[in-house]
C-alpha positions in Angstrom: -46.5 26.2 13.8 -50.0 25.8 12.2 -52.9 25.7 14.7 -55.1 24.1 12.5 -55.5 22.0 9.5 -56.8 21.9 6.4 -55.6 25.6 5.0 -55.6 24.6 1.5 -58.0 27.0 0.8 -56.3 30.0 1.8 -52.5 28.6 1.2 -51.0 27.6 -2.2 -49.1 24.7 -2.6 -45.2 25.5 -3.0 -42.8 23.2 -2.7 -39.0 23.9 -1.9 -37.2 26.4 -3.3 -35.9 24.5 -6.8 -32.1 25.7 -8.3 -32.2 27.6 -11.3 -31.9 25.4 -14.9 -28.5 27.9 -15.8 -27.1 26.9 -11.9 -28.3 23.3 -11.8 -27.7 21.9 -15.4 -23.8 21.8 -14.3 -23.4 19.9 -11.6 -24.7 16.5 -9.8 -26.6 18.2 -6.5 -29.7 17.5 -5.7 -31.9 20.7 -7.5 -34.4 21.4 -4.4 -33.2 22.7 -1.5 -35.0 21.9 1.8 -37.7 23.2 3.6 -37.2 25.4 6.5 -39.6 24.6 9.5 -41.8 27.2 9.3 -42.6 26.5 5.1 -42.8 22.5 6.2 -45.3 23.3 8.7 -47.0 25.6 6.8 -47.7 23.0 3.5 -48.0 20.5 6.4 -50.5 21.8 7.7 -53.1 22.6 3.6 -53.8 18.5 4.5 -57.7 18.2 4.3 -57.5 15.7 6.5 -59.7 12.9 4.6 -61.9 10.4 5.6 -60.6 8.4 2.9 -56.9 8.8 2.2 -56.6 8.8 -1.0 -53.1 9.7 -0.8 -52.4 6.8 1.4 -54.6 4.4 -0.6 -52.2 5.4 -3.8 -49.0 4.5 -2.0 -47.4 1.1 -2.5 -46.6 1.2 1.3 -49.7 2.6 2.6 -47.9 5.0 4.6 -50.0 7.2 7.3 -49.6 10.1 5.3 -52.3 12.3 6.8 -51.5 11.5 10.5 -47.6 12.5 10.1 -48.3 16.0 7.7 -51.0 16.8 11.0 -47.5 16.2 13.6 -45.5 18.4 11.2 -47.8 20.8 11.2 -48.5 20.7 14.7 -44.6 20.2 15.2 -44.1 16.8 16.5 -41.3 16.1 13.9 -39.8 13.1 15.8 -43.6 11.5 15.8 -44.1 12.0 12.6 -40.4 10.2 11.9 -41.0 7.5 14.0 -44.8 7.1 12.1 -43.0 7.0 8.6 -40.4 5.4 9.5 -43.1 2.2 10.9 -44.2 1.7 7.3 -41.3 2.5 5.0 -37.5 1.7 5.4 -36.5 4.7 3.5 -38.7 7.4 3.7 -35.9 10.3 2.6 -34.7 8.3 -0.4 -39.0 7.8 -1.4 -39.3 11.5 -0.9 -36.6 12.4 -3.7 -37.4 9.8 -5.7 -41.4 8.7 -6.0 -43.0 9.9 -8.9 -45.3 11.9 -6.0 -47.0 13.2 -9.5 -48.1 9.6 -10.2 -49.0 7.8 -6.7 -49.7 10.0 -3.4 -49.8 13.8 -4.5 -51.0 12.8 -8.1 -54.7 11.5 -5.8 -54.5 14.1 -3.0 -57.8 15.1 -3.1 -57.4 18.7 -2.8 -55.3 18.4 -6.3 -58.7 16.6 -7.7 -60.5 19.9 -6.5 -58.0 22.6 -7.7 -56.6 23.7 -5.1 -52.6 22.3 -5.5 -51.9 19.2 -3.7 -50.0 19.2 -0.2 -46.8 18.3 -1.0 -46.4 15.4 0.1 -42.6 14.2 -1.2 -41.2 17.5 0.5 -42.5 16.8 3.9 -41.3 13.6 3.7 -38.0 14.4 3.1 -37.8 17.2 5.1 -38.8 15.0 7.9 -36.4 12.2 7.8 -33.4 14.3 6.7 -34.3 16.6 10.7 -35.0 13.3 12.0 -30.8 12.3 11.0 -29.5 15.5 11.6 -31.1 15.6 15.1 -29.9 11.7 15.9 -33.6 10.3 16.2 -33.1 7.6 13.7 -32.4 4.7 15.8 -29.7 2.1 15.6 -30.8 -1.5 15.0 -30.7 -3.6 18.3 -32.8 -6.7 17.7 -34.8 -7.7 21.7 -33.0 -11.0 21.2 -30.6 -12.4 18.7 -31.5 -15.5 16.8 -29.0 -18.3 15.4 -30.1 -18.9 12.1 -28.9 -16.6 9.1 -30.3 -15.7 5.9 -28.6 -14.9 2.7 -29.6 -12.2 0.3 -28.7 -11.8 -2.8 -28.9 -7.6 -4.0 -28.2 -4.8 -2.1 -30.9 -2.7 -4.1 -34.0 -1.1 -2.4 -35.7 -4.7 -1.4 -32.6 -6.3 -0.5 -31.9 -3.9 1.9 -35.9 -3.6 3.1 -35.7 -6.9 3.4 -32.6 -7.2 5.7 -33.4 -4.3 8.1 -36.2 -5.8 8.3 -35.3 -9.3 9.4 -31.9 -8.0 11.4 -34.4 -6.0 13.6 -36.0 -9.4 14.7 -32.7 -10.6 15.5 -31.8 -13.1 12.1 -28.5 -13.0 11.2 -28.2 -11.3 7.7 -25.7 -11.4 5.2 -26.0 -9.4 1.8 -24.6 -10.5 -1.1 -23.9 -8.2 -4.6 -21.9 -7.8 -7.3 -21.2 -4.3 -7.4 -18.4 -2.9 -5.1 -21.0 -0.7 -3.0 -24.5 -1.5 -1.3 -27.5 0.1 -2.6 -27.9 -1.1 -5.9 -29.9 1.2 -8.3 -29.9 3.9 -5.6 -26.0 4.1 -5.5 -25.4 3.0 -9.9 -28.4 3.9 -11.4 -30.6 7.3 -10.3 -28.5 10.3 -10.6 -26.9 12.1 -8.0 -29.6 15.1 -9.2 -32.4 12.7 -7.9 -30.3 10.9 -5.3 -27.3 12.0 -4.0 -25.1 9.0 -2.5 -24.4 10.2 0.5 -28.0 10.1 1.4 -28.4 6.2 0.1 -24.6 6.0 1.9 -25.9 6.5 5.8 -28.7 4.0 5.5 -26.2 1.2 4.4 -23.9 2.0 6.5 -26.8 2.1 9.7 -27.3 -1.4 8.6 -23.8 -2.6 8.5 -23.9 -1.2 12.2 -26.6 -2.9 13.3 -25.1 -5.9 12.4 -25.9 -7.2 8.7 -22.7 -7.9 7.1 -21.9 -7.0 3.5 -20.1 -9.3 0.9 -19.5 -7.1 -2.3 -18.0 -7.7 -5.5 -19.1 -11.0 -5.6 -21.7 -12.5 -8.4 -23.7 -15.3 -7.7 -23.1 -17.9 -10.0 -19.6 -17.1 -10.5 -17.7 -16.6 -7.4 -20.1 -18.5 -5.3 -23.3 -21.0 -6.3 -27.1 -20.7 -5.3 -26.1 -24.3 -3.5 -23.4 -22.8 -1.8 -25.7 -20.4 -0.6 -28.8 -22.8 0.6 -25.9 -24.7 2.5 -24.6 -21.5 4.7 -28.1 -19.9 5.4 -31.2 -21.3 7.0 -33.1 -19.0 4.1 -32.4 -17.0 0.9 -34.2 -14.2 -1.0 -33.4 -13.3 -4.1 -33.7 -9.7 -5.0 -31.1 -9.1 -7.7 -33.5 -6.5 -10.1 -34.0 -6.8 -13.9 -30.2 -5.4 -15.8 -30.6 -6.7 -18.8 -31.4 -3.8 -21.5 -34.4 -4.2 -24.2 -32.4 -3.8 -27.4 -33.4 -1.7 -30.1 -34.4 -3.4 -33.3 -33.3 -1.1 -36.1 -30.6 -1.4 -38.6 -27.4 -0.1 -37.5 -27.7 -0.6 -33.8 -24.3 -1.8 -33.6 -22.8 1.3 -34.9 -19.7 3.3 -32.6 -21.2 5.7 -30.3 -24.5 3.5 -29.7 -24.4 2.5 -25.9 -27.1 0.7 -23.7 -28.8 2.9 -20.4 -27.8 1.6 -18.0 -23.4 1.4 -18.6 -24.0 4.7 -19.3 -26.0 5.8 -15.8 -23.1 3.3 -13.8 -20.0 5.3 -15.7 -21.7 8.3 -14.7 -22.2 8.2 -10.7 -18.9 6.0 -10.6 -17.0 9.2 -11.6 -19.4 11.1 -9.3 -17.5 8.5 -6.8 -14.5 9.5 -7.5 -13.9 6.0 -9.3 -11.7 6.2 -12.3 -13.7 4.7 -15.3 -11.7 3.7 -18.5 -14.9 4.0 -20.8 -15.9 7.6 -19.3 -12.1 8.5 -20.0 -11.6 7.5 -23.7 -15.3 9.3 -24.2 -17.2 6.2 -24.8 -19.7 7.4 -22.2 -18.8 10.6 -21.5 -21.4 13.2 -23.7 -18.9 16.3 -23.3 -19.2 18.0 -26.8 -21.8 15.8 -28.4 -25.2 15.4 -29.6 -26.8 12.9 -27.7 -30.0 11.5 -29.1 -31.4 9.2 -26.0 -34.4 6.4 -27.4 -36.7 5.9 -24.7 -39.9 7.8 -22.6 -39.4 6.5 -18.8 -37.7 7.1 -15.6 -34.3 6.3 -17.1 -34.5 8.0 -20.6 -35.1 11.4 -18.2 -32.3 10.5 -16.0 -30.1 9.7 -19.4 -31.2 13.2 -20.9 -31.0 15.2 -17.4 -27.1 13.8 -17.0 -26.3 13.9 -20.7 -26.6 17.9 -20.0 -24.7 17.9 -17.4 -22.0 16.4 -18.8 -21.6 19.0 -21.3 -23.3 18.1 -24.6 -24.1 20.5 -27.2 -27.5 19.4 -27.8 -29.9 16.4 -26.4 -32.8 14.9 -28.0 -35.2 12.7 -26.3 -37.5 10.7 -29.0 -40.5 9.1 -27.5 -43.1 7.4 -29.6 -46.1 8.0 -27.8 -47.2 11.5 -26.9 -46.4 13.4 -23.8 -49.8 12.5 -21.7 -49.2 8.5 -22.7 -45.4 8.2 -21.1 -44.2 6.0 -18.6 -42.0 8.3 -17.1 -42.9 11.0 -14.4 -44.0 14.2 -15.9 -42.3 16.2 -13.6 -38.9 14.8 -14.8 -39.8 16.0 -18.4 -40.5 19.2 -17.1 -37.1 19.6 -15.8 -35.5 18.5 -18.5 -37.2 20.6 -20.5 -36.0 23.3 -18.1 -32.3 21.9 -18.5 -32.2 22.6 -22.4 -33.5 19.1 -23.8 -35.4 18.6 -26.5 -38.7 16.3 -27.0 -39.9 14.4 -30.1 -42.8 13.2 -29.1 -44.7 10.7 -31.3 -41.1 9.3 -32.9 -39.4 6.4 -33.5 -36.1 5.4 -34.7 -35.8 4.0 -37.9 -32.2 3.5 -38.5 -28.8 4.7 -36.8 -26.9 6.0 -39.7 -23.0 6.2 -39.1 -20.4 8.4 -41.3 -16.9 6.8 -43.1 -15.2 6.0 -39.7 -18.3 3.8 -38.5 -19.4 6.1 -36.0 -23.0 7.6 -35.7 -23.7 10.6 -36.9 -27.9 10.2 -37.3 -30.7 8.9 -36.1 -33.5 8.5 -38.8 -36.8 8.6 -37.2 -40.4 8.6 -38.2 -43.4 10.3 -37.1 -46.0 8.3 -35.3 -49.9 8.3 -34.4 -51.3 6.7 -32.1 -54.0 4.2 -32.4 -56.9 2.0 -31.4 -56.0 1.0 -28.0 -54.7 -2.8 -27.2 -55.6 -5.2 -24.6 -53.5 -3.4 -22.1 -55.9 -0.3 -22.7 -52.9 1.6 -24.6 -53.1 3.3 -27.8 -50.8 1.3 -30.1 -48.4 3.6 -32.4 -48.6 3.4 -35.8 -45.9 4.7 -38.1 -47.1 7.5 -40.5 -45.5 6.6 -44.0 -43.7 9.3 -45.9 -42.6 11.1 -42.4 -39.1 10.2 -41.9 -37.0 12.5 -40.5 -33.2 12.6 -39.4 -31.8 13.8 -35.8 -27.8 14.6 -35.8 -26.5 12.6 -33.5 -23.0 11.5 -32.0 -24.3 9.6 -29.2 -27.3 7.7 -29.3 -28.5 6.2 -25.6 -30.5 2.9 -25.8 -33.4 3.4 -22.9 -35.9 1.4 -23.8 -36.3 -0.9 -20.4 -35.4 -3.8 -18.7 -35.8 -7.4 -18.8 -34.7 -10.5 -16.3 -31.7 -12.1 -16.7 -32.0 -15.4 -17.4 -30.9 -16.3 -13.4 -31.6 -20.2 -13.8 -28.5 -20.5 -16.4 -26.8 -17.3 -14.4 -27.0 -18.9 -10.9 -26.9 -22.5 -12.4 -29.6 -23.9 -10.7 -32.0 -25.9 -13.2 -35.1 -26.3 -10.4 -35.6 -21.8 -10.5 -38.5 -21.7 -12.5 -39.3 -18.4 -14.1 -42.6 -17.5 -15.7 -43.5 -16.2 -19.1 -41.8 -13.1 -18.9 -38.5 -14.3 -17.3 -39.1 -13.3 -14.3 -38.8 -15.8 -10.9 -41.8 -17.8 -10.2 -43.4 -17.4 -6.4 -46.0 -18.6 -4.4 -48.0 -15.5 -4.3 -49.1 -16.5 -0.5 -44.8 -17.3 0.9 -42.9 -15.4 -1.4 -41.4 -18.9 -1.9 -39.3 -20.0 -5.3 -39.3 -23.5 -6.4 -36.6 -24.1 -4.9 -37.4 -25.0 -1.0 -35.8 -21.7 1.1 -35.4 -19.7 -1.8 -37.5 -16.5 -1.7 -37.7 -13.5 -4.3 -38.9 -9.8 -4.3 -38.7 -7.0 -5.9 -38.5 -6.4 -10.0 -36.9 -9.7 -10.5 -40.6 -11.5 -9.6 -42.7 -7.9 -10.3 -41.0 -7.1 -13.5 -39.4 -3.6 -13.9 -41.2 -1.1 -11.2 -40.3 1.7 -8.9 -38.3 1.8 -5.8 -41.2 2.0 -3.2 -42.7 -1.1 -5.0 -39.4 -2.9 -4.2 -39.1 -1.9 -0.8 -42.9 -2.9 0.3 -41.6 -6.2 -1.8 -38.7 -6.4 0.2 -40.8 -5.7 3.2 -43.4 -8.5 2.5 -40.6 -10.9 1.9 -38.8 -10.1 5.3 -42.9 -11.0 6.8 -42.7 -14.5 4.5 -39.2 -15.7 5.5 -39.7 -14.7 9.2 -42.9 -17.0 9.6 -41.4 -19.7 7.7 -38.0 -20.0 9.7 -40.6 -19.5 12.9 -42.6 -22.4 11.5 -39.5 -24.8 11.2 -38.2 -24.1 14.6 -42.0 -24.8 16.1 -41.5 -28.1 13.9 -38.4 -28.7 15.4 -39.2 -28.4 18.6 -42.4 -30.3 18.3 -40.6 -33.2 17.0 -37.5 -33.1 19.8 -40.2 -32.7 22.9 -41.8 -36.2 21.0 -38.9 -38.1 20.4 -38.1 -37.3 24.3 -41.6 -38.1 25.5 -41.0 -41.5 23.3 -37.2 -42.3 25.3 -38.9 -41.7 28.7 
């Protein structure tokens, strides 16, 4: 147990022990393993302890992150749970998943100084995983159960933020989503590598216990209407994510052997499930014995690239038209993957998908990019520099380019959802409110593709918005049945 804090000085940062690339590049675990007490302690306890938390500052959900790294390191595990816990609704899934590199560890002020930053991620995985091992996380019991229900439609990271949230103050909750499992992206999308599902599994099933009731399988809009909906619950929030794929402009696109992200990530972790997937089994998305060329420099191109490996290809390629510094994606991910055996072009672009006699791909030609002055979003815009064209073998080419909203007005065939601009579901920034009356929206579908611990504070926020409404209607209520008996008397 440390004694004291701030021991950056004379401790290095080291984070869990991390699988070797030969061991970890053929199979879906998880690649750290977990701390032991001691080490957890230890890395606790290099916190400087700052006046300003920069760290915390940088987080989405403002968690307390220097208070609980001073209980680990003083010991006080369940504390520091029960203090993560207070401001995030899944702290073990943020600590495998955050781009740490980017938010909390990426602003630790001891990293600004050059000393390593604490790790933050670590600890906080290491703390929730000993806080379910040793039966501390709690079951939900609401102090008093309440009536009126509200519908939500996802169960990704803010549908089910929002509905622990608003089960634990007693609502009724019902979750609604199309896929056959809760959890969204966490169960479909992020790799078991990153995520493994029994992790994403527990929490669901902790809020199925607590009493929020699941309805899978079923698509709003098709099996049952936004109307429908409004009708059963006193509320609804709409937290469905942004699915539909950016497509890639280039001639040839349609070519065999081109396939989108995100069909490729769900065929993927469904056979990690032990579901049988028809397209996985006649190779359509299965990358055993190819060259896979994956188009695309975020989150999901690494997680593309990273299971591409492990599904036995002979050779991945990840073109990126920006440079290395100037990607969306976390830098940590391309370290691994560079670990793993893929292979970076940075500054590239496709310029065509060329395909051989049976209409199947067999090349991607590419070009070499610079980048240039910088746009009104502050970015250096690529340029393409003529006479650089260069061709990548391919039998698999992965379309990663991002996400968009789905048009949900036409989908859930409701006329009065307006979106803004970019497709996404206009809110009252203040209620969280649609415009349709009852109707509230988190998460990506009103943000805009974003991280998971963005769509769980959203979720979080929304839970806040729809609990002081329905509190404000019942205060109405009652106002106006106390008058109408003062009028009869």
């Amino acid at each position: 147990m440390a004694d004291r804090m701030q021991q950056f000085i004379s401790l290095p940062a080291e984070g869990p022990a991390k699988r070797a690339a030969t061991e970890r590049r053929g199979d879906f675990h998880e690649i750290h393993g977990p701390f032991i007490a001691a080490k957890a302690s230890e890395q606790a306890a290099r916190c400087a302890q700052c006046g300003v938390p920069f760290c915390q500052n940088h987080c989405p959900l403002q968690n307390n992150i220097p208070d609980w790294l001073r209980m680990t390191a003083e010991g006080r595990l369940e504390e520091a749970y029960q203090l993560a816990a207070s401001t995030n609704s899944m702290p073990e899934i943020c600590g495998r998943i955050c781009p740490q590199d980017r938010l909390c560890e990426g602003n630790c002020v001891i990293e600004q100084s050059g000393h390593g930053t604490v790790t933050i991620g670590a600890v906080e995985k290491y703390i929730t995983d000993t806080a379910w091992e040793r039966g501390w996380v709690a079951p939900i019991r609401p102090v008093r159960e309440r009536a009126q229900s509200i519908g939500i439609i996802g169960a990704g990271p803010a549908g089910l933020a929002a509905a622990e949230s608003l089960r634990g103050r007693g609502w009724q909750v019902t979750v609604y989503d199309r896929h056959d499992r809760a959890g969204g992206l966490l169960i479909y999308g992020i790799p078991g590598f990153k995520l493994e599902k029994d992790v994403v599994a527990r929490r669901t099933a902790r809020l199925a216990e607590g009493g929020v009731r699941f309805v899978l399988g079923v698509a709003v809009g098709q099996d049952i209407t936004l109307e429908a909906l409004r009708e059963q619950h006193a509320a609804v929030l709409v937290a469905t994510g942004v699915y539909k794929p950016r497509e890639l402009s280039v001639p040839g696109v349609g070519t065999g052997g081109v396939v989108a992200a995100m069909d490729y990530l769900i065929a993927s972790n469904r056979v990690g499930l032990g579901d049988r997937v028809a397209a996985f089994e006649d190779g359509t998305l299965d990358a055993r014995g190819r060259r896979v060329v994956v188009i695309g420099g975020g989150d999901t191109a690494m997680d593309c690239v990273r299971t591409a490996i492990r599904q036995g290809a002979t050779a991945v390629t990840c073109l990126y038209r920006r440079d290395r510094r100037n990607m969306p994606g976390s830098l940590r991910e391309v370290m691994h993957a560079e670990e793993e055996g893929v292979t970076f072009e940075w500054l590239a672009a496709p310029k065509a998908v060329l395909d051989d006699a049976g209409g199947r791909v067999r090349a991607v030609r590419a070009v070499r990019m610079r980048l240039g002055a910088p746009d009104a979003s502050g970015r250096q815009v690529p340029q393409e520099a003529f006479g650089t064209e260069f061709d990548v073998p391919a039998d698999m080419v992965v379309k990663a380019l991002g996400y968009d909203p789905e048009d949900l007005p036409d989908a859930f065939g409701h006329e009065g959802l307006k979106v803004t601009r970019f497709g996404t579901l206009r809110t009252d920034f203040r209620t969280m409110m649609t415009s349709v009356d009852g109707v509230f929206a988190a998460g990506d579908i009103v943000r805009g593709a974003s991280l998971v611990v963005w769509a769980i504070k959203d979720g979080r926020d929304a839970a806040d918005a729809i609990h002081k409404w329905l509190r404000a209607r019942e205060a109405a209520s009652d106002e106006a049945s106390s008058s109408a008996r003062v009028a009869a008397e």
